[in-house]
C-alpha positions in Angstrom: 131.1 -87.1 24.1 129.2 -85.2 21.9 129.5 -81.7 20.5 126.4 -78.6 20.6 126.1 -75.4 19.5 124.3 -72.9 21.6 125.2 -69.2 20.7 126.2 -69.7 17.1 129.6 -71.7 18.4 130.5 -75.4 19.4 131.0 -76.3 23.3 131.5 -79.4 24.5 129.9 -80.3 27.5 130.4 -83.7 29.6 127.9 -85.5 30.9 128.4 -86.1 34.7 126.0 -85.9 38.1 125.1 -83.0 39.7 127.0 -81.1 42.3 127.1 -77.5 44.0 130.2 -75.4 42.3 131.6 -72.0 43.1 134.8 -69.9 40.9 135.6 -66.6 42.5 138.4 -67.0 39.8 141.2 -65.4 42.7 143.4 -69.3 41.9 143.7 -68.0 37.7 146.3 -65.8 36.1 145.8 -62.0 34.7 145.6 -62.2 31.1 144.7 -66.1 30.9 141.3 -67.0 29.0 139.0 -68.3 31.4 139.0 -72.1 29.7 142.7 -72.5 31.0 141.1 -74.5 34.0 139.6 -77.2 33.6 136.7 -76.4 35.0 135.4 -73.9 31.8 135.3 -75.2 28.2 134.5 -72.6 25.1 135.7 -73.1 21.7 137.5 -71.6 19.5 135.6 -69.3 17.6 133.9 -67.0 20.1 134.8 -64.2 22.1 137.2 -64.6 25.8 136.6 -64.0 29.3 139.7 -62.9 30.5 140.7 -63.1 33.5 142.0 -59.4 34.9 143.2 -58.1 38.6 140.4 -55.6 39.7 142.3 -54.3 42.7 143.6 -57.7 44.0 141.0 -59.4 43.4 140.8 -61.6 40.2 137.6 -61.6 37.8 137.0 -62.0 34.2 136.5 -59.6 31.7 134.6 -60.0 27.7 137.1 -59.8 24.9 135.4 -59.5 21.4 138.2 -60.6 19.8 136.4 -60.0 16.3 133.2 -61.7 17.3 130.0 -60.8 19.1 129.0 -63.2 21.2 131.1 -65.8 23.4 129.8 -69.2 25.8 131.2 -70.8 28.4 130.5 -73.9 29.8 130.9 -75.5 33.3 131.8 -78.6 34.0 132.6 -77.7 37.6 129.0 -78.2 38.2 128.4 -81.0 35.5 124.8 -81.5 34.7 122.2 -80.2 36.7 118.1 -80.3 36.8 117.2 -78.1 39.2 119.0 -75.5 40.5 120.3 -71.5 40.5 122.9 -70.3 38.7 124.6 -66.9 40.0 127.2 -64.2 39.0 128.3 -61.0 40.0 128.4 -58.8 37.1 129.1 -55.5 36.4 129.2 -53.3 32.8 130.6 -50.3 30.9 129.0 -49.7 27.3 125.7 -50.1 26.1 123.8 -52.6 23.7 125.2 -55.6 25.2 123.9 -58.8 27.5 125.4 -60.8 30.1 123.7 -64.3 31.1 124.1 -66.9 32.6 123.1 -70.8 31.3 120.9 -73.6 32.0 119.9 -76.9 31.0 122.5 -77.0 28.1 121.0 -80.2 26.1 124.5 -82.0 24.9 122.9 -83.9 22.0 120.3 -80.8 20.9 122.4 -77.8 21.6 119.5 -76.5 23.3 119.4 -74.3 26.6 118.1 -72.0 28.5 119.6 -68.7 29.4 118.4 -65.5 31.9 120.0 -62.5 30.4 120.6 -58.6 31.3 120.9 -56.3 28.8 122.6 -52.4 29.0 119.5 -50.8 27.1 120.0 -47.0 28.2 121.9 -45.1 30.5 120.7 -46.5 34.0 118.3 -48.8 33.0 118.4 -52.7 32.0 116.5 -55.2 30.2 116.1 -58.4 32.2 115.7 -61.6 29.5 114.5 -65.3 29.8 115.1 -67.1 26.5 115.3 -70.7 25.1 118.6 -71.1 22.8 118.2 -73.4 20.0 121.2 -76.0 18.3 122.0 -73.2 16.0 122.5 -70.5 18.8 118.8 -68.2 17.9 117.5 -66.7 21.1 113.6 -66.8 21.6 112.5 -64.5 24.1 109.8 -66.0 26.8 110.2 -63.4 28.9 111.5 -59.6 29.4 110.9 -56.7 31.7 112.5 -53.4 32.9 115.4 -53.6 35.9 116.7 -50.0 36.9 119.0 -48.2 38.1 121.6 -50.6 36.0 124.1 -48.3 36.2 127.5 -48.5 34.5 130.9 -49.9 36.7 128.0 -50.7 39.6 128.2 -54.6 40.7 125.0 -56.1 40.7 124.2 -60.1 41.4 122.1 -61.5 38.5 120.5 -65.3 39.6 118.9 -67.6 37.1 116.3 -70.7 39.2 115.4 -73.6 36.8 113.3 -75.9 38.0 110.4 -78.3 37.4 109.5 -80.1 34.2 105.9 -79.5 32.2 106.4 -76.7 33.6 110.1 -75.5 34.2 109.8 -72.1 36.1 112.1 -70.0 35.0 113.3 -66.9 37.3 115.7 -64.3 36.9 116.5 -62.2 39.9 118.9 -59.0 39.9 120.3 -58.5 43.7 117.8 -60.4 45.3 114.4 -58.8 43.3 113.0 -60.8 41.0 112.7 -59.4 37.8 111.3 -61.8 35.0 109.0 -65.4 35.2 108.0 -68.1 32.7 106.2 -71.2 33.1 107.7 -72.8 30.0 105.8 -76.0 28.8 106.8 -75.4 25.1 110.4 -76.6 25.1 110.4 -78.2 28.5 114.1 -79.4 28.4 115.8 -81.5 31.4 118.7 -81.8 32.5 122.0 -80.3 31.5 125.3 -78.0 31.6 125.4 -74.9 32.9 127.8 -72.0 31.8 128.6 -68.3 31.1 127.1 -66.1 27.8 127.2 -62.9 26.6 126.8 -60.8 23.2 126.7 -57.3 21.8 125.8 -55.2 19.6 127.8 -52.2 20.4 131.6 -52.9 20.0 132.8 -50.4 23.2 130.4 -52.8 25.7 132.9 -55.1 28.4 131.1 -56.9 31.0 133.0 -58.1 34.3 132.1 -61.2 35.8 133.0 -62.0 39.8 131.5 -65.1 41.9 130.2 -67.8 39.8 127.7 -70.3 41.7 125.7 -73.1 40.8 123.6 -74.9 43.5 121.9 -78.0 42.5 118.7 -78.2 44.6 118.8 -82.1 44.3 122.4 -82.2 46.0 121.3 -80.2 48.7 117.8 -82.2 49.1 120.0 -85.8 49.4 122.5 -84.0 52.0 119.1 -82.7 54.0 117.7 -86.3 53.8 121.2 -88.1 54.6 121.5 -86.1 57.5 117.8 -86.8 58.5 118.8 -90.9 58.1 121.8 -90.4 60.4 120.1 -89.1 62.9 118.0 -91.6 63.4 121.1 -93.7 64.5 122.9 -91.5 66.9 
């Protein structure tokens, strides 16, 4: 396997096929990092998601931990083309992002990522950015979601798909919010994951129901089915 860096910090993805993954985190312990399953890989020098008991129910939580930015990676849902990624996500504190990764390149470092971003009281900043091997954002895209209000759960989804273009959509509780038709970078295939930074050291974000659908899975399950049919 082979080491990037996306975020300023190593990961280490594996590459594997595609599949459909879900984490609602409810099978992890309060207080454990997040990359105590094996399903999540970070490394070292990064900030945590922790995983906390929100009334019963178990989610993850950012924990600075000296640094401003942390990254996840799945391998639950191993490499993926084309797909949505989703999270519920929810914030106190502003000047910080929570996103959520695409197309993690493992021999570039490169990725994609569809951000929010606390701005003001009430109002968000929604982001589409390509990542490059030594973790430097640059923004395609960016517009205005609002109300974003603080301790509010909101579900933030992130479609990749295509190639010369990939279209790139981020959608906040079912409304898209930001579009790009990226031919610039163009990347394939790859890991998906978690990310978030700040700027302002009182910002937490809290992260609930992590989903990844792989549009080719569910295209060869659709046409399976259609084969079997054909038998009966």
């Amino acid at each position: 396997m082979k080491t990037v860096l996306i975020l300023g910090i190593l990961i280490l993805p594996a590459t594997l096929s595609a599949m459909d993954f879900t984490d609602n985190f409810n099978l992890y312990t309060p207080g454990n990092d997040l990359d105590v399953s094996s399903f999540w890989y970070k490394p070292d020098s990064c900030g945590s998601l922790t995983v906390i008991n929100d009334g019963g129910n178990m989610i993850v939580e950012t924990a600075w931990n000296g640094y401003n930015s942390l990254a996840y990676i799945c391998l639950g849902s191993e490499v993926v083309l084309d797909g949505e990624i989703e999270a519920d996500i929810k914030y106190t504190g502003l000047e910080a992002s929570c996103g959520l990764l695409a197309r993690v390149n493992s021999a570039t470092g490169e990725g994609y990522i569809g951000y929010i971003y606390s701005a003001f009281p009430g109002i968000g900043v929604t982001f589409i950015a390509y990542i490059d091997g030594n973790g430097n954002y640059t923004t395609l895209e960016s517009d205005y979601y609002y109300p974003f209000n603080e301790d509010s759960w909101y579900t933030v989804s992130f479609q990749v798909t295509g190639s010369n273009p990939v279209e790139l959509s981020i959608s906040v509780n079912g409304s898209v919010s930001s579009t790009f038709q990226d031919s610039i970078y163009d990347l394939g295939e790859g890991m998906t994951g978690l990310g978030s930074r700040y700027t302002s050291g009182s910002a937490v974000y809290s992260v609930d129901n992590f989903a990844v659908t792989d549009y080719a899975s569910a295209l060869t399950a659709v046409t399976f089915g259609g084969i079997k049919a054909l038998f009966k």
